[in-house]
C-alpha positions, -999 to 999 in steps of 0.1 A, spaced: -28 -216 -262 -50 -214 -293 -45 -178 -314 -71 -171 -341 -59 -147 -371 -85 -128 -400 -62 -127 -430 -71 -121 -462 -72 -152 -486 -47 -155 -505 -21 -149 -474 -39 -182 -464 -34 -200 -492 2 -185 -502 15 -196 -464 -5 -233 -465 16 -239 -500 50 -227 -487 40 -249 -453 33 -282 -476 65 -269 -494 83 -276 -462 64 -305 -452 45 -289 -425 11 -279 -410 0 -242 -411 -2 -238 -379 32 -253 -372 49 -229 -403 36 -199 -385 46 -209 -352 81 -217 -369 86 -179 -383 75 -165 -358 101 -180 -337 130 -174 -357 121 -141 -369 118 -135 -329 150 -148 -323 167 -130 -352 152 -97 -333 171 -110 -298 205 -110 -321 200 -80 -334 196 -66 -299 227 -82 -288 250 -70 -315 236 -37 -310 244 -32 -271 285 -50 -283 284 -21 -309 273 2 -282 300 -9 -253 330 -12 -282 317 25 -295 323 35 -260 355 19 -254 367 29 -285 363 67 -273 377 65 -241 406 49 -256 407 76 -280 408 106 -255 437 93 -235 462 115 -238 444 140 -247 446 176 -233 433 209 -239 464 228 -233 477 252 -205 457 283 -218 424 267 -230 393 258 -209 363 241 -212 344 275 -207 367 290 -235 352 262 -260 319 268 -247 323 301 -253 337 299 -290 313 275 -301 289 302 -292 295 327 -318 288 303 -346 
């Protein structure tokens, strides 16, 4: 697949020097970041959804054990959270 970019000069000419830097083509630089910033973006996905599910477990753990009392409903909290 062939992709054609408009970007302004010196982008051009700062990428072809860190590409020669690195002993590469342009076109494969580019193709290079592209890829790994991609693939940085997957792992930041993953770790996201583990922080999620251990956020999750962490509060379920948490609430064990946990009771309102004899007196005290759900409605009553309702209810006092109200008036503020």
């Amino acid at each position: 697949m062939t992709v054609q970019l408009e970007w302004p000069p010196d982008v051009v000419d700062r990428l072809t020097q860190e590409a020669r830097q690195k002993g590469l083509s342009l076109g494969d630089y580019v193709l290079q970041t592209v890829l790994r910033l991609h693939g940085s973006e997957l792992q930041d996905d993953e770790a996201k959804r583990k922080a999620r599910d251990e956020a999750g477990r962490s509060i379920r753990e948490l609430r064990k054990g946990n009771v309102l009392g004899p007196d005290l409903t759900i409605r009553d909290l309702i209810e006092e959270g109200r008036r503020f």
